[in-house]
C-alpha positions in Angstrom: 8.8 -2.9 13.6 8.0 -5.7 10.5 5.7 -8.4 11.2 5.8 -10.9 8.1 3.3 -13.8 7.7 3.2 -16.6 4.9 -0.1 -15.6 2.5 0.1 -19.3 2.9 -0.7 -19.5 6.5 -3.1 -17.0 6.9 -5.1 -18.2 4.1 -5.3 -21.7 5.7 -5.8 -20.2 8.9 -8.7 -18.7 8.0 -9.9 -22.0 5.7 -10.1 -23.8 8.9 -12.1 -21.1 10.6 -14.5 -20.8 7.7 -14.7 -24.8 7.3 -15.3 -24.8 11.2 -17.9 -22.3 11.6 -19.6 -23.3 8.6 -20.3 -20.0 7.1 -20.7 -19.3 3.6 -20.6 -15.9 1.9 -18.7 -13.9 0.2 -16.1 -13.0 2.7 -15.4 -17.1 3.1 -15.6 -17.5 -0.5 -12.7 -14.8 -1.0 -10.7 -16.6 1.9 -10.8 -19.9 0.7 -10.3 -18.5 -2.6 -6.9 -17.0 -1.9 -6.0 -20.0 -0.1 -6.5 -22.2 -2.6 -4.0 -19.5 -5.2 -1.4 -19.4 -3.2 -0.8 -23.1 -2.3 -1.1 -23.3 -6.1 1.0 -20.6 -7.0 -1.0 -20.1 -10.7 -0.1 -18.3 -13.2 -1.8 -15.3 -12.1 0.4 -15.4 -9.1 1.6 -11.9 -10.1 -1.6 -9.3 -10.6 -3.6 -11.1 -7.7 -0.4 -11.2 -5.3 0.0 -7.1 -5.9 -3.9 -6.6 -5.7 -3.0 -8.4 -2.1 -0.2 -6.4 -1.5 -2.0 -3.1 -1.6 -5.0 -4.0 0.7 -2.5 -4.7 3.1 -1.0 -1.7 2.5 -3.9 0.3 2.3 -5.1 -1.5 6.1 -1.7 -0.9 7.7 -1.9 2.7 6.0 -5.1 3.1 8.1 -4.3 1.5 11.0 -1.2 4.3 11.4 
């Protein structure tokens, strides 16, 4: 079974959560980060999109 989310909306899921909770580190830096590139869509879309790519293939690799 396939489960496909926007990058979009799990980034700005996780924005809000971070914003919410106040935290700041690295983990919230990195999330609002990624957020931030993909609603942009810059021209780095393509290396930082397959870097993306294969951590979630490398967690649903694990998960199995």
């Amino acid at each position: 079974m396939t489960f496909t989310i926007s990058a979009v909306l799990l980034f700005g899921t996780g924005s809000f959560f971070v914003l919410k909770s106040k935290s700041a580190g690295a983990g919230a830096a990195m999330v609002l980060f990624l957020f931030g590139f993909f609603t942009a869509g810059t021209g780095a879309y393509e290396p930082i999109t397959n870097l993306v790519k294969s951590a979630a293939a490398a967690v649903t690799d694990i998960a199995e």
